[in-house]
C-alpha positions in Angstrom: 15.2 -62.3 31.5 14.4 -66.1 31.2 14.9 -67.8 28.1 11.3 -67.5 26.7 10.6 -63.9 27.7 14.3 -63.1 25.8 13.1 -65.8 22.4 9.9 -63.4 22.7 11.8 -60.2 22.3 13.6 -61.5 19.9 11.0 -62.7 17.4 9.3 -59.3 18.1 12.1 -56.9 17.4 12.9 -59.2 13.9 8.8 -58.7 13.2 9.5 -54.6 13.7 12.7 -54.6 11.5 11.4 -56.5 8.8 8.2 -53.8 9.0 10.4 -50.8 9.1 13.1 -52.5 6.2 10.3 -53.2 4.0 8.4 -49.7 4.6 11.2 -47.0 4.2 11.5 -47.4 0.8 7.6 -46.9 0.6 8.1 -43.4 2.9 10.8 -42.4 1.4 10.0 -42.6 -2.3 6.9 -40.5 -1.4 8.9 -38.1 0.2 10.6 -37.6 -3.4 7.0 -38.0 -5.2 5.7 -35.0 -3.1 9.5 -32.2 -3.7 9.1 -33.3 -7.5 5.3 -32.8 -7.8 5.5 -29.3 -5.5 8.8 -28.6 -8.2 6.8 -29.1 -11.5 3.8 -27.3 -9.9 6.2 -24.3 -9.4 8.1 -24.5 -12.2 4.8 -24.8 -14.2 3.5 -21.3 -12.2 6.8 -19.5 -13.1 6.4 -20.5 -16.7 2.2 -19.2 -17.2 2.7 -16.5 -15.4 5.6 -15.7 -18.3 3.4 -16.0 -20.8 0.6 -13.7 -19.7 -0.7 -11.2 -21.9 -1.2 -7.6 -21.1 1.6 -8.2 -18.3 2.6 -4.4 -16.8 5.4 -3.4 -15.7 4.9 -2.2 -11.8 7.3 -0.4 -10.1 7.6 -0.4 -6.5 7.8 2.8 -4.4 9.3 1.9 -1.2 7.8 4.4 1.6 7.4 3.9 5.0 5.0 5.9 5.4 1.6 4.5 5.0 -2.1 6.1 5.1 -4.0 5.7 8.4 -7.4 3.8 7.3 -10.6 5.6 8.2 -9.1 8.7 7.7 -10.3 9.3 4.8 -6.5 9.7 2.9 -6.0 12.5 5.2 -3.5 11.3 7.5 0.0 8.8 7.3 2.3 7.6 9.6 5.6 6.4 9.8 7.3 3.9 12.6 9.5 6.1 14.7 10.8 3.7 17.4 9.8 0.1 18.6 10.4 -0.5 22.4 12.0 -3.8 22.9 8.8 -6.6 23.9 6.4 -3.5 23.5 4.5 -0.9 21.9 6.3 1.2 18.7 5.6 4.7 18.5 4.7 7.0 15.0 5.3 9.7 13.2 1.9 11.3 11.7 1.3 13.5 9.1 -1.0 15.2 6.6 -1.1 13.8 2.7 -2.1 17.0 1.9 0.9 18.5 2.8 -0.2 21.4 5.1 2.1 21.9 8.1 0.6 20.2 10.8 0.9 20.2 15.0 0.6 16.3 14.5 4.7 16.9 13.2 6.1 17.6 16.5 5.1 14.8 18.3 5.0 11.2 18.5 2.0 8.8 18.9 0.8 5.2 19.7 -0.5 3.0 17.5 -3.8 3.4 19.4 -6.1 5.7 16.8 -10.3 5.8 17.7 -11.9 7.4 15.4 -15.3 9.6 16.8 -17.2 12.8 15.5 -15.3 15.4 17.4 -12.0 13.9 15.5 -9.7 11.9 16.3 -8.5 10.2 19.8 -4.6 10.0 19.4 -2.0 8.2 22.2 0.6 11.0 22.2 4.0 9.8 24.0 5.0 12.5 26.1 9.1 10.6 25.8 10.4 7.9 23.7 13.1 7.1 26.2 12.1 3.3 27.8 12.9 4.1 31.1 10.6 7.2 30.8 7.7 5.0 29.5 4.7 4.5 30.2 3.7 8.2 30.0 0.8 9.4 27.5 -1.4 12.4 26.7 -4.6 10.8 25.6 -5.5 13.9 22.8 -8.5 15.2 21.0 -6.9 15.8 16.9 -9.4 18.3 15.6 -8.2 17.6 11.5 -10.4 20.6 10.6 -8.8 23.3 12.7 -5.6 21.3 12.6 -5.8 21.3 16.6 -4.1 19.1 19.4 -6.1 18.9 22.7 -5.0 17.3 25.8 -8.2 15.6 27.6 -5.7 13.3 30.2 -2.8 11.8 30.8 -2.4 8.1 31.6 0.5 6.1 32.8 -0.2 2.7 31.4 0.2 0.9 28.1 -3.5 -0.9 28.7 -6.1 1.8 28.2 -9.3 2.4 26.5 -11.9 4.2 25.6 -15.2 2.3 27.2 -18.0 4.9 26.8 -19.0 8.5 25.0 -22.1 10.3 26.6 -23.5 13.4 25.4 -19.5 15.5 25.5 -18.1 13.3 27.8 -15.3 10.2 27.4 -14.8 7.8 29.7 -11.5 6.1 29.7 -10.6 3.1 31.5 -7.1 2.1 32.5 -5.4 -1.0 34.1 -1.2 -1.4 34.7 -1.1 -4.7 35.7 -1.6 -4.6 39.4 -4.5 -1.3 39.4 -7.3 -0.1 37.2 -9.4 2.8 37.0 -11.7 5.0 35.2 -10.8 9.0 34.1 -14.0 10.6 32.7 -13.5 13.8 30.6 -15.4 16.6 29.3 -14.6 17.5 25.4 
């Protein structure tokens, strides 16, 4: 560097100190300004909701088992096992309490709701190195039965269209796709 290129970066890094000298204190005190304002806005929180009338005690029931929306309050499930980076499979049951064939197995978390019942994802294993292997099932909750309709070996199904009393599934594993149709 020649001696006015190095006078230049001189002058320039005492005009950037003096900047940052003069402006931490600024940053920093609202640093502090914004903890204690979030701290008395807490504290302040804590202290109204103390003082609340008509405050009722709640007690917490801790279940893991937990109602399966759309169904009305007829159904629950439980988590049974969660594959490492993939799906977790359920335990389902009836609220009502009537012995169900939904008890023996295990399902997906892949429910579609139409008017013949219910489509369930029933695992056919829960071991990973068995996986992916389903029985896509028809759950009939007024006769309380479990029909097979297919079996598919992939985690990425679906059900794509409903004509008259057939289903049309469509599949894809990553590398292959394609379509099963069914008759209910």
């Amino acid at each position: 560097m020649n001696k006015f290129q190095l006078i230049f970066h001189h002058f320039f890094r005492f005009i950037w100190n003096t900047i940052f000298v003069l402006t931490y204190p600024i940053l920093a005190s609202f640093g502090l300004v914004f903890i204690g304002i979030t701290y008395i806005f807490s504290l302040l929180s804590r202290i109204l909701a103390g003082i609340r009338k008509g405050k009722k005690t709640e007690i917490l029931m801790n279940s893991d088992w937990l109602v399966l929306p759309q169904t009305d309050g007829l159904l629950e499930a439980k988590m049974y096992k969660q594959i490492m980076f993939g799906p977790s499979c359920f335990q389902l049951r009836r609220i009502d309490g009537v012995p169900s064939v939904l008890q023996d197995h295990y399902f997906g978390n892949k429910v579609r709701f139409i008017e013949e019942g219910i489509i369930l994802e029933k695992w056919n294993s829960t071991d990973s190195k068995e996986l992916p292997d389903f029985d896509i099932c028809l759950y009939n909750p007024d006769e309380d039965s479990l029909t097979s309709l297919t079996n598919i070996k992939c985690f990425d199904w679906h059900l794509s269209e409903k004509e008259n009393n057939n289903l049309s599934f469509k599949w894809f594993d990553g590398i292959q796709g394609g379509e099963v149709k069914v008759a209910l």
